[in-house]
Every structure is written in structure tokens, then in C-alpha cells.
C-alpha positions in Angstrom: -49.3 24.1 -25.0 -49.3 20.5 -23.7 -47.6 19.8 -20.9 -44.9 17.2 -20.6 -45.9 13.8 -19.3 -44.6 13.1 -15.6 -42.0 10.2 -15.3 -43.0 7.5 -14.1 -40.2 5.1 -12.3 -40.7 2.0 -11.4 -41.0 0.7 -7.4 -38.2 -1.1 -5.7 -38.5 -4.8 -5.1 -39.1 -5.4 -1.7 -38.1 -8.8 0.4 -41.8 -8.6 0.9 -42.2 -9.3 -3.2 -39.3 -12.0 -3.0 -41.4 -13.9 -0.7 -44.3 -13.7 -2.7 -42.9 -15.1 -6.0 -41.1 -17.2 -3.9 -43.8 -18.7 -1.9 -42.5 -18.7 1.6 -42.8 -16.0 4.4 -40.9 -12.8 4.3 -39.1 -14.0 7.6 -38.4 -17.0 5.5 -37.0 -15.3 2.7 -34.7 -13.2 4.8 -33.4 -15.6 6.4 -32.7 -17.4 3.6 -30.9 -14.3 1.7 -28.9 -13.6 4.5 -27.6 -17.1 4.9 -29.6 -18.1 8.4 -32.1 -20.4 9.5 -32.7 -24.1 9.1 -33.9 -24.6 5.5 -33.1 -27.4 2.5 -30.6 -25.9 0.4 -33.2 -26.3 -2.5 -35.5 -23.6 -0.8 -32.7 -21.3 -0.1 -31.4 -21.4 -3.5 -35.0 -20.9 -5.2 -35.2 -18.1 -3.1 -32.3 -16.8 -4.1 -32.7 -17.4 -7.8 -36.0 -15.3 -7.4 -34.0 -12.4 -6.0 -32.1 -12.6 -8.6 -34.7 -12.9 -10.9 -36.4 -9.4 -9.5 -33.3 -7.9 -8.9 -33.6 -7.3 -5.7 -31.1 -5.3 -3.6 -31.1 -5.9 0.3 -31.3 -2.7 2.4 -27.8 -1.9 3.4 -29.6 0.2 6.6 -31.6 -2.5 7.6 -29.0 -5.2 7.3 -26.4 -2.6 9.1 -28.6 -2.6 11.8 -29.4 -6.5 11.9 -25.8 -7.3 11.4 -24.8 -4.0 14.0 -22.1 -3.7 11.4 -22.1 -0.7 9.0 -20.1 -2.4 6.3 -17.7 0.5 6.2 -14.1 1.1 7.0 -12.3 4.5 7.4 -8.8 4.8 6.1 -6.8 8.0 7.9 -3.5 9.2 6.0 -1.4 12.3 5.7 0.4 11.4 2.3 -1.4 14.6 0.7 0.2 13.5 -3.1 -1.3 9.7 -2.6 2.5 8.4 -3.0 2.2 5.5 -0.9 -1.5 5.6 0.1 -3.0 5.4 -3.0 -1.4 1.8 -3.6 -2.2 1.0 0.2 -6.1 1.9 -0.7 -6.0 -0.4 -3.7 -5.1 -3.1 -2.0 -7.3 -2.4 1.0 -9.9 -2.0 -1.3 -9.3 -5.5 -2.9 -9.7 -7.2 0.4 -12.5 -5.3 1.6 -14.9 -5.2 -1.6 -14.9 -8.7 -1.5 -16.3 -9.1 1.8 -18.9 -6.4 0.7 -17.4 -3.3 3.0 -16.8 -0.2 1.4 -13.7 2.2 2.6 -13.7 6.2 2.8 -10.0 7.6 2.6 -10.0 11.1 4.9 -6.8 13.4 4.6 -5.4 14.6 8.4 -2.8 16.7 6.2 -0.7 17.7 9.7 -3.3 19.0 11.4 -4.4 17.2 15.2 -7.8 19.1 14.6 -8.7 18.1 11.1 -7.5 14.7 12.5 -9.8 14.4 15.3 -12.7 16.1 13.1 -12.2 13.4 10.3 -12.0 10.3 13.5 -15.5 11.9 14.7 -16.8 11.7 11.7 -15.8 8.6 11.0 -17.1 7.4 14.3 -20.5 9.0 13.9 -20.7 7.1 10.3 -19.9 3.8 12.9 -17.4 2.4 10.6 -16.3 -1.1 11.5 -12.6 -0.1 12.0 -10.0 2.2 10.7 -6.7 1.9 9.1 -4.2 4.3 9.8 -1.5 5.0 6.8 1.4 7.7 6.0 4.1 8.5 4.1 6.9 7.2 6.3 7.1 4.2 8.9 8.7 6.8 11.6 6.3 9.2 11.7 2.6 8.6 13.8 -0.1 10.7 12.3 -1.3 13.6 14.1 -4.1 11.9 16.1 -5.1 10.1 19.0 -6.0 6.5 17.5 -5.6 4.5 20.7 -8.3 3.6 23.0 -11.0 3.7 20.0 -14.1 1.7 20.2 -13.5 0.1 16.9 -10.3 -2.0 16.0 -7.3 0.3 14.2 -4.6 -1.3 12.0 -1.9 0.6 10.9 -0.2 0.3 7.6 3.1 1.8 6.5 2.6 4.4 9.5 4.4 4.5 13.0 1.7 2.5 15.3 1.0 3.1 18.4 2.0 0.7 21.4 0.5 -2.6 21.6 -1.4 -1.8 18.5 -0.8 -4.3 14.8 0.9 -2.5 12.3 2.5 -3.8 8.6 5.4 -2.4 7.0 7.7 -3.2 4.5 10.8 -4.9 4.8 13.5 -2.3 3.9 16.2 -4.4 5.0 15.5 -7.1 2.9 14.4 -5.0 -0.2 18.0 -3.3 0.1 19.7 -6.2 0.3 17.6 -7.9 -3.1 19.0 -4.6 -4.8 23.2 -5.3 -3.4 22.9 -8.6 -4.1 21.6 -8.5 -7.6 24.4 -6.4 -8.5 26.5 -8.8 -6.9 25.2 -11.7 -9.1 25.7 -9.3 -12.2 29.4 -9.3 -11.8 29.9 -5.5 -9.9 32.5 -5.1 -7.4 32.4 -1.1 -6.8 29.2 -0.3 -5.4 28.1 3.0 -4.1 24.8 4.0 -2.0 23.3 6.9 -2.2 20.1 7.8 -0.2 18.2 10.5 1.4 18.2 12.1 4.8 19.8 10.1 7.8 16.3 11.6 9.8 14.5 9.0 7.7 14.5 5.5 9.9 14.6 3.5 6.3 18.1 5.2 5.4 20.0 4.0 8.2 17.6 0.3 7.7 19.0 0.5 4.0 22.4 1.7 4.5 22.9 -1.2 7.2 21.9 -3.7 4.7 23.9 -2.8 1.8 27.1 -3.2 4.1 26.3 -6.4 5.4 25.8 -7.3 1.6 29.1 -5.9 0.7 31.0 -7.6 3.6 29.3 -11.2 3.1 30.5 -10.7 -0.4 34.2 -9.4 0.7 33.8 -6.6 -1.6 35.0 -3.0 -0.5 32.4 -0.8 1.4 32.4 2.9 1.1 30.3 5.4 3.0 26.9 6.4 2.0 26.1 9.4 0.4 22.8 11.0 2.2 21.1 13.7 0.8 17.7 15.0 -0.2 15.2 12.7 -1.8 15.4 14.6 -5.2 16.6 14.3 -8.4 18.7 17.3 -7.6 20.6 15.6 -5.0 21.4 12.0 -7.8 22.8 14.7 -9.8 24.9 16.3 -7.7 25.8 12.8 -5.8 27.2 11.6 -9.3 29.8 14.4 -9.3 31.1 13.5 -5.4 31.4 10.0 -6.6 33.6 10.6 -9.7 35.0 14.0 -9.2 37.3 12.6 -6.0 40.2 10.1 -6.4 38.6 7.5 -5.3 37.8 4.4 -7.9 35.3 5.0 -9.5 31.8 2.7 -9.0 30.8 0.3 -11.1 27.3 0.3 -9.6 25.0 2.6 -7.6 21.8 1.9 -5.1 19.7 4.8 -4.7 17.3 5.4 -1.9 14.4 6.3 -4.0 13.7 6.4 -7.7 13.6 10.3 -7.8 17.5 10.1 -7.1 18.4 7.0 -9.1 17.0 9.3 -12.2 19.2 12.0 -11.2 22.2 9.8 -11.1 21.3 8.4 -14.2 21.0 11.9 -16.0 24.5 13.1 -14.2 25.9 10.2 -15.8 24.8 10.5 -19.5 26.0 13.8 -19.2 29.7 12.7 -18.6 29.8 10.3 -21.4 29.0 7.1 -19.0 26.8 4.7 -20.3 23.9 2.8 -18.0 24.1 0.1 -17.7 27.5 -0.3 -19.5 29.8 1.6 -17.7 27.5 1.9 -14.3 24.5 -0.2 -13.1 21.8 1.6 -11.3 18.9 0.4 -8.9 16.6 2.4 -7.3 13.6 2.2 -4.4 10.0 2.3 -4.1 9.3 1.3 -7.7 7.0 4.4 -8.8 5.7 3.4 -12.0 5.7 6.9 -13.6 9.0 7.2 -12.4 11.3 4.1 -13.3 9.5 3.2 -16.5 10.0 7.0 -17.7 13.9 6.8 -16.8 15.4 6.2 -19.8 17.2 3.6 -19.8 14.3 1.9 -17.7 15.0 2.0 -13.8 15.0 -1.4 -11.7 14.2 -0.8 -8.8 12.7 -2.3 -5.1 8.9 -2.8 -5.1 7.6 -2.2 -1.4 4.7 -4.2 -2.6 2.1 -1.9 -0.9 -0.9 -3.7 -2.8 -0.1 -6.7 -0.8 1.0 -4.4 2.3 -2.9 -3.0 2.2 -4.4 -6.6 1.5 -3.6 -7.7 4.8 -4.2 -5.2 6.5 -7.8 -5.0 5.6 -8.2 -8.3 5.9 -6.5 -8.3 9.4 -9.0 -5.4 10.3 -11.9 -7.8 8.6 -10.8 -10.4 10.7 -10.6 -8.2 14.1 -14.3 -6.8 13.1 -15.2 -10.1 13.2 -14.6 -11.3 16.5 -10.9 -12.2 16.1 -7.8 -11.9 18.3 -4.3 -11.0 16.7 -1.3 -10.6 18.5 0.1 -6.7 18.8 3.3 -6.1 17.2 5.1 -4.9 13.7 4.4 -7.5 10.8 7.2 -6.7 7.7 6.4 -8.3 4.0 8.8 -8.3 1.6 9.8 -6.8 -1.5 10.5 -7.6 -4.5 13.1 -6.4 -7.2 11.6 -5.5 -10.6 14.5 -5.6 -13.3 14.5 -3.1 -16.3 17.6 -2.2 -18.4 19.4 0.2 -15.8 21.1 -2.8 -13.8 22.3 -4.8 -17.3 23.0 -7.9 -17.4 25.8 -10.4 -15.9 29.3 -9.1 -16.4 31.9 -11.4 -18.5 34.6 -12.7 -16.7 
């Protein structure tokens, strides 16, 4: 019985071949492929045309140690369900693949030891820097981050002191939500949000009666509860069970409970947007497009959020200064059919 033939593959293109086809020295050739030296910018475009032409991939260990860079960034996070990092990572991602850095996402859960094992790691690997990320602004991750050899941003995470962080601006994204209903005509607006333990439910709750009194229209107290679709539901019935008028409009905390409400509504006969306008927060995709009607609701913009952090860390990694301190982007309101449209008269 014949044996099978052994494969045969085929041996990487060295710098050392580049230079050859090239004509010039390999110290030439590097230099010119890693954009240094004193060359015409004819020879270090041939050169790099031959490259090309090979298909020639640089050593990332050898240019890591060149460069004393390893072209990689850790990101830390204890969102387990990817809620808010996952968008964070895209957008870190965005701003760091362009730059040619890769990023390695590590779950702490809420453990300080699988945090510290995850930062030794990461340390070990010599990442360039690490970003920091959570599930809520008021909460620090459980790990030591300060004092680091490498720079650490922190993104939608409680920083430590004297360290750069970027969150959104929940303020202003609750007040894009009052006012639109305000420019649709509404004059009885409730709020209902989730736990007063949350920092961002007092932020929001501030906001919408500031809205409210700039507009002289009536304010009524907050309804806190769970974030849950539960909670909307049951909210609904405190809201138009009592003898109190009846709203004309509600801003939920999150989307979960801006579905609830919606549900508790349909069930009494009460048509959204007709009867009652609804906005919610966060903008989760599978959430307010799935709402039926569709949900409007506050985009934290966490793309963007993760952008510039990266890029901030990119910048740091590279030799730059940035003053400490909290940096908050804005949101943005993305209308669908639960809000409706401007009221006559």
C-alpha cells in the first residue's frame, strides 16, 4: 500500500527576501517598512510594493520588541451578560484595530482574586494599557488598578482617584427624553425608574424635574422600583389605579420597564402612543425594536463612549499627558412609534 505523499508548505517570506527582490540591505528594507531612516520616498515605496508583492508579514515579536510595545490592550469588566461592555469593546475595538493593537476582554465576575489573576496575566502578556469597564458608573470593579505600570482608562466604570474615566451623560440623555415629550404636546408626565441605590436614578430623576419646572408643567414623584419588566407592569397600575390625573406620558429608567409599562397599558384598553407616550433608556436593540409598538428610547452611545477611550489609552501609550478627571458624552434620543407624534392643539 502506497503511502501518502507528505505536505509540503511553502516557507515564509523573510525581510531578508524583501531586500533581495528589492535590491537594498535588509537594514534598509526594515527601516523602510517600518517607516524610519533617511530614504527617497521612491525607494521606500518600491520596497514596499515588493512586500506587498511577496506578501510579506512583519514579525509581530520582533517589532514588539523593537517598538518595546506589544500591540495589545487588556479590557477588565464585570458585566457577565456583555450588556454594556460588549458595545464598549466594539468601539474600543474600532479605535484600536486601526492603529494595529489588538484587545483581550477578561471577566473579573466579583471576584478580587480572579481580578488580580486576570491583571497578572495581563501584565505578564505586557499589554500596552488596560481599560477598565462595568455595568454601572457607581460601582469600581473588584481590583486594585491604581499604581499599574501601564496607563488604565476607565470607561462606564467608577474610576479610581486622579485616574481618566468616560461616562455617559445621564443627565442630559434624561432631559432629551422630558423634553421631546414636551415638544410632542404632553403635559402629564410620569417617571418611573429603578432602584434609588443606582447613582443614575437620582441623575435622571433630577433632570426630568428640572425639565418639568422649566416648562411649568406639574411634577409628580418618581416611581422607583426594580429594573424589570415586572416592576413597568406593576408601576402602570400605581399610576392609574389612584385618583390622581392620569399621565399622558411616561420616562422609564430602562427599556426592560418601558416594555412592562407598555404591556400594562394594552392590557387596560390604553393605546401607545395614543392615549400614553412612552420613552425608555439605554436603547437595547433587542429590546426597543421588539416592543411592540417600537420603543424610543436614550442611546448612551457606548460605541462612541469606547472610541475614545481607546484612543485616549492609544494616546497615553504613546507618550501623551491627559488631564485626570470624569469626561461625559452625550446621548442621543432614537425615535420609534411609542412616543407618537406632535399633539393637535
Amino acid at each position: 500500500m502506497a503511502s501518502e505523499p507528505i505536505p509540503v508548505f511553502p516557507k515564509p517570506v523573510t525581510l531578508r527576501d524583501v531586500a533581495a527582490l528589492a535590491g537594498v540591505s535588509v537594514a534598509t528594507a526594515s527601516k523602510a517598512l517600518n517607516d524610519q531612516g533617511r530614504m527617497t520616498a521612491e525607494t521606500r515605496e518600491r520596497i514596499r510594493e515588493t512586500a506587498r508583492g511577496l506578501g510579506f508579514r512583519p514579525n509581530s515579536l520582533a517589532q514588539s520588541l523593537l517598538r518595546r510595545r506589544s500591540f495589545t490592550v487588556g479590557l477588565l469588566t464585570n458585566d457577565t451578560y456583555g450588556r454594556f461592555s460588549l458595545p464598549l469593546m466594539s468601539g474600543i475595538s474600532d479605535a484600536l484595530v486601526d492603529n494595529g493593537v489588538s484587545v483581550f476582554l477578561c471577566n473579573v465576575e466579583e471576584d478580587p482574586r480572579l481580578g488580580q489573576l486576570h491583571v497578572e496575566a495581563m501584565l505578564d502578556k505586557r499589554v500596552d494599557g488596560i481599560i477598565a469597564t462595568g455595568k454601572r458608573i457607581d460601582r469600581h470593579l473588584p481590583i486594585d488598578l491604581s499604581n499599574l505600570r501601564v496607563p488604565v482608562i476607565y470607561a462606564f466604570t467608577q474610576p479610581d482617584p486622579d485616574a481618566i474615566a468616560f461616562v455617559a451623560d445621564d443627565d442630559g440623555g434624561a432631559r432629551l427624553a422630558v423634553e421631546h415629550f414636551c415638544k410632542l404636546g404632553r403635559k402629564r408626565i410620569a417617571h418611573v425608574s429603578g432602584p434609588a441605590s443606582f447613582a443614575v436614578v437620582p441623575a435622571r430623576a433630577r433632570a426630568y424635574r428640572d425639565v418639568l419646572t422649566e416648562h411649568g408643567l406639574p411634577v409628580t414623584e418618581p416611581l422607583l422600583g426594580s429594573w424589570s419588566e415586572a416592576w413597568g407592569h406593576e408601576a402602570v397600575a400605581q399610576l392609574f389605579d389612584g385618583g390622581n390625573e392620569r399621565p399622558d406620558a411616561v420616562f422609564c429608567g430602562n427599556d426592560q420597564i418601558a416594555r412592562g409599562v407598555i404591556d400594562a397599558l394594552r392590557e387596560r384598553g390604553l393605546s401607545v402612543p395614543g392615549d400614553v407616550g412612552v420613552i425608555g433608556f439605554d436603547n437595547w436593540e433587542i429590546v426597543a425594536e421588539a416592543t411592540r409598538p417600537p420603543l424610543t428610547s436614550v442611546d448612551m452611545n457606548l460605541a462612541a463612549l469606547g472610541r475614545e477611550a481607546g484612543l485616549t489609552l492609544l494616546s497615553l501609550v504613546g507618550g501623551a499627558s491627559a488631564a485626570p478627571g470624569i469626561r461625559k458624552l452625550p446621548c442621543r434620543l432614537v425615535v420609534r412609534q411609542s412616543c407618537g407624534h406632535p399633539l393637535d392643539g
